[in-house]
MITORNU-778084 format. One record per residue: residue number from 1; residue in three letters; x, y negated, z of N, C-alpha, C, O in turn. Coordinates in pm, whole numbers. Each point is the difference from the previous one (the first is absolute). Layout:
BEGIN
<NUM,ALA,<X,Y,Z>,<X,Y,Z>,<X,Y,Z>,<X,Y,Z>>
...
END
This chain:
BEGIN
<1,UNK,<10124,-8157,6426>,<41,-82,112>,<128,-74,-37>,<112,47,-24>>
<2,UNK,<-156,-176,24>,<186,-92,-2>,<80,45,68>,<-22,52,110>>
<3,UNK,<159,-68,-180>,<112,31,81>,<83,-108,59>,<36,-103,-58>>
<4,UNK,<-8,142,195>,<3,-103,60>,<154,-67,-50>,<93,79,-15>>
<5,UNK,<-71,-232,-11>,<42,-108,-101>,<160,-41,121>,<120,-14,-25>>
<6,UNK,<-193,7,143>,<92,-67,95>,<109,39,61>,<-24,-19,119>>
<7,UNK,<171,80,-135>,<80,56,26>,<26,-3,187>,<47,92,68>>
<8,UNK,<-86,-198,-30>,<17,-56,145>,<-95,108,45>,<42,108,41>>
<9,UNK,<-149,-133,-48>,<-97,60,37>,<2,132,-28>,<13,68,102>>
<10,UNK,<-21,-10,-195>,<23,177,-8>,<145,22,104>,<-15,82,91>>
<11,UNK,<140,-146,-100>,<82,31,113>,<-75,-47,127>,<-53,99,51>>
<12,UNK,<33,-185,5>,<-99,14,133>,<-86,112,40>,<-16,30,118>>
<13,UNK,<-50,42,-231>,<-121,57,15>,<81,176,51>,<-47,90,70>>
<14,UNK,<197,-103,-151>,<69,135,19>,<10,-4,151>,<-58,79,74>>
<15,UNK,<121,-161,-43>,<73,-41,160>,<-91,13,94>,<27,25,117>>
<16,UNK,<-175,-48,-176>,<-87,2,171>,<-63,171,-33>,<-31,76,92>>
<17,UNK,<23,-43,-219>,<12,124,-8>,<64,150,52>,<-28,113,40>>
<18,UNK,<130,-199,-73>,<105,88,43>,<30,-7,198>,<38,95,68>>
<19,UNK,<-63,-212,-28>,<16,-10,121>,<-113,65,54>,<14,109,56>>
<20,UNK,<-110,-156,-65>,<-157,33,40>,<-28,191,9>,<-45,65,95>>
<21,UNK,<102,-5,-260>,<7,146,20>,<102,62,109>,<-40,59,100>>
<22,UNK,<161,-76,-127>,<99,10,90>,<-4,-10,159>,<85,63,64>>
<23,UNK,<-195,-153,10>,<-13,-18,106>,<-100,107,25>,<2,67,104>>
<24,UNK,<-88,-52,-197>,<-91,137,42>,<59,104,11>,<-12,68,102>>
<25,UNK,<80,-36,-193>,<82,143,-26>,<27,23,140>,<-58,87,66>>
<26,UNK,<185,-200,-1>,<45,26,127>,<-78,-8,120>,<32,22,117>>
<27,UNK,<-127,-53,-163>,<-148,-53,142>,<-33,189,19>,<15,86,87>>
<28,UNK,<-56,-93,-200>,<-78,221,-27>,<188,102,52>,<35,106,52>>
<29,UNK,<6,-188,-90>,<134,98,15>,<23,5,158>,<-2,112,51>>
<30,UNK,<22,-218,29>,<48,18,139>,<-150,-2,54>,<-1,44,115>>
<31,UNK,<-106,-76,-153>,<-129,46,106>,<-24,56,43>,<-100,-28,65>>
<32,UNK,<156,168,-46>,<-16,103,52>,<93,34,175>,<-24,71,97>>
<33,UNK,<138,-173,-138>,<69,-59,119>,<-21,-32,107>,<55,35,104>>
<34,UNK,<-202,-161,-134>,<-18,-115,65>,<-165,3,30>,<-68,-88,53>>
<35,UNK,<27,218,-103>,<-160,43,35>,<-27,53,108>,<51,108,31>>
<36,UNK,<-139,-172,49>,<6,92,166>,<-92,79,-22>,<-3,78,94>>
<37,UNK,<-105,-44,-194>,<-83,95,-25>,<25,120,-81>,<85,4,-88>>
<38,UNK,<-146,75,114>,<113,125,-25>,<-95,33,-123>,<68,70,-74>>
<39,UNK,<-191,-87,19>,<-59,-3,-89>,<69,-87,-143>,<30,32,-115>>
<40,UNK,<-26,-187,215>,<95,-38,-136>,<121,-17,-63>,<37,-49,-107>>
<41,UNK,<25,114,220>,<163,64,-36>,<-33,101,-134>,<48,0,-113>>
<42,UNK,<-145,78,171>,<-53,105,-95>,<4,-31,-147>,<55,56,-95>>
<43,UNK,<-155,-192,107>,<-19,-57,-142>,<95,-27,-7>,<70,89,-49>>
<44,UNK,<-7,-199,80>,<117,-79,-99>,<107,150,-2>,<78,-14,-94>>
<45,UNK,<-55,135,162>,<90,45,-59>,<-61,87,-119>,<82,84,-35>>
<46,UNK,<-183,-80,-27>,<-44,47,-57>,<44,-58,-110>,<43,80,-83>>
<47,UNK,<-39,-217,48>,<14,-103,-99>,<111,31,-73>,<6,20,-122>>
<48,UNK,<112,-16,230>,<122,36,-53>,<42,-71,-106>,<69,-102,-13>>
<49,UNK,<-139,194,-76>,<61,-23,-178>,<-34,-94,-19>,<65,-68,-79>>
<50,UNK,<-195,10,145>,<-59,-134,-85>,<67,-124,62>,<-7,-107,-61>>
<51,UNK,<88,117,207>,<110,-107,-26>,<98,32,-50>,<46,-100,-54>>
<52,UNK,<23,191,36>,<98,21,-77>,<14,-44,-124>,<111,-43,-33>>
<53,UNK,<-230,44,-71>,<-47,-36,-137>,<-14,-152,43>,<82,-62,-68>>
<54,UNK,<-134,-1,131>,<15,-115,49>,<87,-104,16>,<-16,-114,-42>>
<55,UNK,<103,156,102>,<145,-44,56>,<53,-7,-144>,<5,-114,-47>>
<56,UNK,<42,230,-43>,<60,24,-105>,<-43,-74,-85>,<96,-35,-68>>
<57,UNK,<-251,-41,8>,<-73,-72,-54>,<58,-119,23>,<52,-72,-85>>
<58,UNK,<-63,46,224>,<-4,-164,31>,<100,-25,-7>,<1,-123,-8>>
<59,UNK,<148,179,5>,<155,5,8>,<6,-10,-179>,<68,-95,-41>>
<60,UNK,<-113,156,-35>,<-26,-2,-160>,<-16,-172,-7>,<94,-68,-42>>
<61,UNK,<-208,14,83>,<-73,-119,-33>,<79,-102,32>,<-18,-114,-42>>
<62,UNK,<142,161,146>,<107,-102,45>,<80,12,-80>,<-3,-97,-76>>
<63,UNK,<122,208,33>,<23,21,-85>,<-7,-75,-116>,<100,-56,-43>>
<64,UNK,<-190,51,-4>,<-43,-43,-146>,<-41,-183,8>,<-35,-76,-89>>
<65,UNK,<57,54,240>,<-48,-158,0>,<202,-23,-18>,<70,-46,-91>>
<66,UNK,<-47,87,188>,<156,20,-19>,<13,-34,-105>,<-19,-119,-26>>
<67,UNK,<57,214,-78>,<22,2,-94>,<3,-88,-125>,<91,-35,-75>>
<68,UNK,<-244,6,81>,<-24,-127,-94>,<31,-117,60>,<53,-76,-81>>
<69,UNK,<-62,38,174>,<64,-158,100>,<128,23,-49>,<43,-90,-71>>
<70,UNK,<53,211,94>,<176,15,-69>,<-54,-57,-142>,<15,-116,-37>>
<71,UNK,<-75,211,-32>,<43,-42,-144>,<-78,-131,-33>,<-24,0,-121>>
<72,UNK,<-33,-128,192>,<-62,-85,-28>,<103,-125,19>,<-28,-116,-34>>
<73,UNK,<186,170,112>,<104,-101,28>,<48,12,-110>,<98,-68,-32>>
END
């Protein structure tokens, strides 16, 4: 598989990444809040870890867009 050539574009691709995971993380993280069903309080608190791993992911993917946008000035 080519690697992708376009510096713009691989930083874009981090940023909606990183945003896109990050918004889930916190969607699974407070759902349990904002669920009037007591079944799916259940679930999403079940998830837990998997927004937690989430959040921490998508905060990485910012991070690292960060990062290279700094070292690209």
């Amino acid at each position: 598989m080519p690697r992708n050539t376009n510096p713009d574009k691989s930083e874009k691709d981090l940023l909606f990444k990183g945003i896109a995971i990050t918004l889930i993380g916190v969607v699974i993280l407070l759902g349990p809040y904002f669920a009037r069903s007591p079944a799916v309080q259940e679930l999403l608190t079940g998830g837990r870890v998997v927004g937690w791993f989430a959040l921490v992911l998508g905060l990485a993917f910012l991070g690292q867009y960060f990062l290279r946008r700094r070292a690209r000035r």
